[in-house]
N, C-alpha and C positions, 0 to 999 in steps of 0.2 A: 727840131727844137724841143725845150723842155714841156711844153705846151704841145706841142703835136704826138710825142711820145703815151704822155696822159690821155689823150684821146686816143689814140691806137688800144691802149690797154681794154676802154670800155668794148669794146668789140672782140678782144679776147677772152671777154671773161668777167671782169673786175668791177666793185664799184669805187666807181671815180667820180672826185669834187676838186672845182674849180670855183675860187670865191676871190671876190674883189674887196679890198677892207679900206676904209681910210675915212677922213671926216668929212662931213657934207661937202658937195658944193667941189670935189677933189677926181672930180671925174670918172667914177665907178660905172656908173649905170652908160656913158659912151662906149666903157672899155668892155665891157660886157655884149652891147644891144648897139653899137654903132649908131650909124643913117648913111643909106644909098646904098649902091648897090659895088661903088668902088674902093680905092684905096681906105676910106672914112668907115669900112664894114666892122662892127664888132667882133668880139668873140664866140659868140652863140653862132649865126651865121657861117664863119671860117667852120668852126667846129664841125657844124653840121655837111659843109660841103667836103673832109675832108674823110669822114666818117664816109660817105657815099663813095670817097675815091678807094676807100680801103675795103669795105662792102661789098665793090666789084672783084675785085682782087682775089680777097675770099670765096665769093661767089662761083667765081673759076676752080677754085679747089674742093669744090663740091658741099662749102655752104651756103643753106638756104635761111634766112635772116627776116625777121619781124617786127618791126622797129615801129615803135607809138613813144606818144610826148606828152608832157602834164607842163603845167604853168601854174605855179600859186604861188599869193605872196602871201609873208606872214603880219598881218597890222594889227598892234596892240594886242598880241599873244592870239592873235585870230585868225586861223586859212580860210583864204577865200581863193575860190579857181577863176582865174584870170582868161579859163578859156569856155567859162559857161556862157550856156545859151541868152541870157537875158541880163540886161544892165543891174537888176535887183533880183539879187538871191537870198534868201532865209537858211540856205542847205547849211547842217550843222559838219564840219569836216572835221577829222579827226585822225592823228598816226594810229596806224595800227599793226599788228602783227599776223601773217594769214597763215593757215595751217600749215604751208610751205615754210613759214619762218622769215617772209621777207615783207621787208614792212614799206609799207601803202597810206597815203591818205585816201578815206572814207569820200566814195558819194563826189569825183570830181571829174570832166571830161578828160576822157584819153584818145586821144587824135593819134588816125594811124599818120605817118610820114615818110615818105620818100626822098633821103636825103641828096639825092642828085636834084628834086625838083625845086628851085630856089623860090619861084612865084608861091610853090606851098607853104617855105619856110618864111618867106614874108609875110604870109595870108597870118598864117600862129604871130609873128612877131607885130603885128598890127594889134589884133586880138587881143593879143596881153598889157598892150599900150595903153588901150583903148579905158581898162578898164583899171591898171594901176593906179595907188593913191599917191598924189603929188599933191605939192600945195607950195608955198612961196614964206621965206624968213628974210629975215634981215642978210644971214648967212649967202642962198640959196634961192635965186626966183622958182627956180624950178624941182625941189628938192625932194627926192623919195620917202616917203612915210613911213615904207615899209620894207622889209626884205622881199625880195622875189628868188624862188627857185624855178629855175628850166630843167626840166631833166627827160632826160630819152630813155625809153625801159626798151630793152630788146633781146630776143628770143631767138636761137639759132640752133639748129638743126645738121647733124651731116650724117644723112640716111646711112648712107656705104660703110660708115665706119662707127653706127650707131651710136654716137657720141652727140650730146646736147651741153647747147649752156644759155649763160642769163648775165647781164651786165646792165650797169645805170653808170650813165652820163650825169653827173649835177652841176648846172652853170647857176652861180649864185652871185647876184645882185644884191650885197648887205645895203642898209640902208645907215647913213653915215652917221658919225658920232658929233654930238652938236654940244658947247656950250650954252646953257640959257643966256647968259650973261651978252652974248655974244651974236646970236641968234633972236633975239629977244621975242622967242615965243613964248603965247599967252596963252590961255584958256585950251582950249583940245589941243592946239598945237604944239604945248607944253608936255599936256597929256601922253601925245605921240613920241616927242624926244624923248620922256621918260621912260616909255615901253623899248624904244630903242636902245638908247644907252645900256639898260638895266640885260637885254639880252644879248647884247655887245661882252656885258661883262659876266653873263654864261660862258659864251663860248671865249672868250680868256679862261674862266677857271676849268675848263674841260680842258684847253691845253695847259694850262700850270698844272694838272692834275696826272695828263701824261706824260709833261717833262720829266715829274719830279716819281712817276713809275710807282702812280698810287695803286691799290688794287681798287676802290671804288673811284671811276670815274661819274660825275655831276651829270650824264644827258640830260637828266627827267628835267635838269630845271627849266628848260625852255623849249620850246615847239620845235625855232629853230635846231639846235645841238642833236634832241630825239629822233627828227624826221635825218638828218646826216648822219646818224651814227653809224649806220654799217659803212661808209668811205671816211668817216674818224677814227674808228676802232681801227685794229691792228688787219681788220677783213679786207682793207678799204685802203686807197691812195687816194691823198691832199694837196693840193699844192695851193698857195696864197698868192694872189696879186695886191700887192700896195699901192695904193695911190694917193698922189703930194700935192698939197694944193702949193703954187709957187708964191702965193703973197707974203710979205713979211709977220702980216696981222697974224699967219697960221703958223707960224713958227713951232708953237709950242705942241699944238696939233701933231702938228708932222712930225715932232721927237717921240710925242707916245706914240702914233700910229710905227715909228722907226723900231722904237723898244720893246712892241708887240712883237714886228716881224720878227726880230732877232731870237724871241723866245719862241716864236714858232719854228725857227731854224731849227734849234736845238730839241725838238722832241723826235724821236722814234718812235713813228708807228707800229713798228715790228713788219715782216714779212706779208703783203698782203696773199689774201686769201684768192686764188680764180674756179669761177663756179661752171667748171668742166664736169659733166657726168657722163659714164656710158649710160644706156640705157636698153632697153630691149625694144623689140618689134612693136611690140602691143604700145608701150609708153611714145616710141618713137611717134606712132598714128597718132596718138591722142596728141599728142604736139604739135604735128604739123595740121592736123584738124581746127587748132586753138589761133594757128595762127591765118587770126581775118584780117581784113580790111578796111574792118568798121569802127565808124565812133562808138566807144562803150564808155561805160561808168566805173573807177574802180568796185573791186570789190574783195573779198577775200577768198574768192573762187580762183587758185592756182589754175595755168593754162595748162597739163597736163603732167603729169606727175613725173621727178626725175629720181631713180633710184642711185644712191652713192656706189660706187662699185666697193667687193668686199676688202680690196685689200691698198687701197689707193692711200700714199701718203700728202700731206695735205701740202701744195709747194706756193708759198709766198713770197712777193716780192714786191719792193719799193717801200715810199715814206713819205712822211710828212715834207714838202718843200725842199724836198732832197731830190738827185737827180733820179730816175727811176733806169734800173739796171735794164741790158737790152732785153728787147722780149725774147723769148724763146719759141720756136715755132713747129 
């Protein structure tokens, strides 16, 4: 499928986004996060078991793979890591850029994970649960406050043929677009819609921006858009899932969330970018030395340095919600 193809890619190489859009209350954060352990499984979950099935596969071909996971959501223009240690954090988190050039939130837990181990990936999907902002509208008893990103960063190695690379997973839980009128939040909860809404229509002008093949693309304006931009940009494969709510009362809803997609269709990403490097001996070590097993913190300390080879041309593929051409192997 067009969804397992995009996952395949992070494990090549690539960074790749998987984002759920639509208005409250329209079933995002199921289609994403599930419940149980059967047919009712989300997309993060699938994802992650399918990654483990491809991981093997690789693994036979003599690569050796290091895969850690981050969770944060964004509420009211604010990251918070969904997978820290204590119900109450003060920790200030921030995108940032590391001397490698790939960019990181500041100061968050990064859980190593073993994606064949499911009771692990429950153990993370619990965690992130536990600590998400939700709250209840007229719309929505149960309704996301915030956005949430899941993303898998991982690091691969194939000693024999001294070649390394680096790929991100992003499963993105948006958090839904609400009428006041309609929702009839008050006071913070107003507060919240309007943090939402307002970064809903970031990332529209980030994509009217590539539709229309501006040369300043908008990231900066919001948390969201910055912390995605290397699977926005032309580096990066997107792909959008829409979700409809079926009452008649959303009708209207469901036409912009409709007339969103359709403008997402029509952008070209360009060629994405995959972050294959040779590398040498000495870099090869410091690589596979980088890759532990332990819970760290980000930071802006790269896990071993990857030298560009001198004469490599740069080969990209896919797009925005387009199908993504086969891999090459």
């Amino acid at each position: 499928t067009e969804v397992s193809e995009f996952v395949q890619s992070a494990l090549d190489g690539y960074n790749v986004c998987l984002f759920s859009y639509g208005q409250t209350g329209s079933g995002k954060t199921h289609t994403m996060q599930g419940s149980g352990n059967g047919q009712m499984r989300g997309l993060i979950p699938r994802a992650i078991e399918q990654v483990g099935q491809y991981k093997n596969e690789l693994e036979r071909d003599g690569w050796e793979y290091d895969m850690q996971v981050s969770f944060v959501e964004i509420y009211n223009e604010t990251i918070r890591d969904l997978l820290r240690d204590e119900e109450f954090d003060d920790s200030k988190h921030e995108v940032k850029i590391g001397p490698d050039g790939r960019r990181y939130v500041s100061d968050i837990n990064m859980v190593p994970l073993e994606p064949t181990d499911s009771e692990a990936v429950e153990a993370v999907m619990r965690q992130a649960a536990k600590y998400r902002s939700v709250g209840s509208t007229d719309m929505n008893a149960q309704s996301s406050r915030s956005h949430s990103v899941f993303t898998l960063h991982l690091t691969a190695l194939h000693p024999r043929n001294r070649q390394a690379l680096r790929g991100t997973l992003n499963l993105c839980d948006l958090a839904g677009s609400e009428r006041l009128d309609r929702s009839k939040a008050t006071g913070h909860r107003a507060k919240e819609a309007m943090a939402i809404n307002k970064s809903l229509s970031a990332l529209t002008d980030v994509f009217a921006a590539i539709g229309k093949k501006q040369s300043h693309i908008p990231f900066r304006n919001s948390k969201l858009t910055y912390l995605l931009q290397p699977s926005l940009s032309g580096d990066g494969k997107t792909l959008m899932l829409v979700n409809l709510s079926p009452t008649e009362k959303s009708t209207q809803e469901s036409l912009c969330s409709l007339r969103f997609a359709s403008q997402v269709n029509k952008c070209e990403l360009g060629k994405a970018k995959r972050s294959l490097e040779e590398v040498d001996e000495e870099d090869a070590a410091s690589i596979s030395s980088g890759m532990s097993g332990k819970v760290s913190r980000a930071s802006s300390k790269p896990k071993g340095s990857m030298k560009s080879p001198a004469a490599r041309t740069t080969s990209r593929v896919g797009g925005a919600t387009k199908k993504p051409t086969a891999r090459k192997r």
